[in-house]
C-alpha positions in Angstrom: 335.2 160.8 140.1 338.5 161.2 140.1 341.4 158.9 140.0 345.2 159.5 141.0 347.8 157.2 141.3 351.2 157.9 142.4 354.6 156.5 140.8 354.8 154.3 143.9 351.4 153.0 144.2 351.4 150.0 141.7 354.9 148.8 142.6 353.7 149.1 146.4 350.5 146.9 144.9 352.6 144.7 143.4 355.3 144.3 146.3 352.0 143.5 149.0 350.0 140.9 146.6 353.6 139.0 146.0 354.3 138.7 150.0 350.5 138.1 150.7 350.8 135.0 147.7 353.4 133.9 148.7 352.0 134.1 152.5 349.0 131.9 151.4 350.7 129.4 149.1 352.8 128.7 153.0 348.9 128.6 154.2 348.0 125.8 152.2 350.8 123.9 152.0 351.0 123.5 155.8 347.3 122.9 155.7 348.3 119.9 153.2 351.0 119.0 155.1 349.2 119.3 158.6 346.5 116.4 157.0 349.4 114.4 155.8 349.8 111.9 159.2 346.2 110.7 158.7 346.9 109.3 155.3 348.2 105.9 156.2 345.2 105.7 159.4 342.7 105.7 157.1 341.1 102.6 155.0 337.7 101.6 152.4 336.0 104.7 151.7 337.4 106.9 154.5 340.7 106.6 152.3 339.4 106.8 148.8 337.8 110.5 150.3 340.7 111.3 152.0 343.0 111.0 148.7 340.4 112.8 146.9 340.3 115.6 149.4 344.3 115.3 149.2 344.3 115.7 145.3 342.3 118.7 145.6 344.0 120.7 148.1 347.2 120.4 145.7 344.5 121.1 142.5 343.4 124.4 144.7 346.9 125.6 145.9 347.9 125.7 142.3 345.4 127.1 140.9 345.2 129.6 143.8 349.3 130.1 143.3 348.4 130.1 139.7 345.7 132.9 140.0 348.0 135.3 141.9 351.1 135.0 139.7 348.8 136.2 137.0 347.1 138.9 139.1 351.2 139.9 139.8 352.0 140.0 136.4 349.0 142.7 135.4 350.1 144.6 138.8 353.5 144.6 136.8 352.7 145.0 133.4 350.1 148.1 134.6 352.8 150.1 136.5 355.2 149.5 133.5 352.5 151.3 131.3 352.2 153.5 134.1 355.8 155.1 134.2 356.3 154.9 130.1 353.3 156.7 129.9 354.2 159.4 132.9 357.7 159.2 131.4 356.3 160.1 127.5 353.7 162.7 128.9 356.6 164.8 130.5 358.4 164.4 127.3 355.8 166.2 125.3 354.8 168.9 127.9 358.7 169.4 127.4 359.1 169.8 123.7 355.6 171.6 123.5 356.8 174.2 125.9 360.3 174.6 123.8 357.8 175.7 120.3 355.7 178.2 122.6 355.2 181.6 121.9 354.8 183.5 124.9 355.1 186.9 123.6 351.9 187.8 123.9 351.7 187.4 128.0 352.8 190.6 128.6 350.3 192.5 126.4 347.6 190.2 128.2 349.2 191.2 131.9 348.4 194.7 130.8 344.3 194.4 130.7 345.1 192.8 134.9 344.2 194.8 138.0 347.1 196.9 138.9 
C-alpha cells in the first residue's frame, strides 16, 4: 500500500475540520438555544427532565467542541512534523549529493547500448 501526502494536504485537513467544528459548535448551540422558550412552560417532573436534558446539551457541545480542538491540534502538530521532516530530508539528499563521487558514471555509460 502506498501512502503519499502532499505539502498541502494536512494544512487543507486542518483548514476543513476547523470550519466544519466550528460549523457544528453553531449546530448545537442553536439547537440549545432553539429549546430555550420552553424552559419557563414547563413544571414537576417535565422541568426537572427538561433541565437535565438542558445540562447535557451544554455537557455534549463541550465535549464535542472539546474533542475537535484536540483532533485540530494533531492535524496541526502532524503537518508541522510533516514539513520539518520534508524540509530535513531535502537537506540531506543535498549535502549527500555535494560528498558524491561520480567519476565512475562514465566508465559505467561505456558497457550501455550504443
Amino acid at each position: 500500500m502506498k501512502f503519499s501526502v502532499g505539502t498541502q494536504t494536512l494544512g487543507t485537513l486542518l483548514n476543513r475540520t476547523t470550519t466544519q467544528s466550528d460549523d457544528l459548535k453553531t449546530l448545537v448551540e442553536k439547537f440549545i438555544a432553539a429549546a430555550e422558550p420552553l424552559q419557563n412552560r414547563m413544571s414537576g417532573p417535565a422541568k426537572d427532565a427538561f433541565d437535565k436534558f438542558k445540562g447535557r446539551s451544554d455537557e455534549v457541545a463541550g465535549t464535542l467542541h472539546n474533542a475537535l480542538v484536540g483532533i485540530c491540534g494533531s492535524i496541526d502538530g502532524q503537518n508541522k512534523s510533516f514539513i520539518q521532516g520534508a524540509q530535513e530530508g531535502a537537506d540531506t539528499h543535498s549535502q549527500s549529493e555535494g560528498s558524491a563521487n561520480f567519476a565512475g558514471v562514465d566508465a559505467v555509460a561505456r558497457f550501455g547500448p550504443r
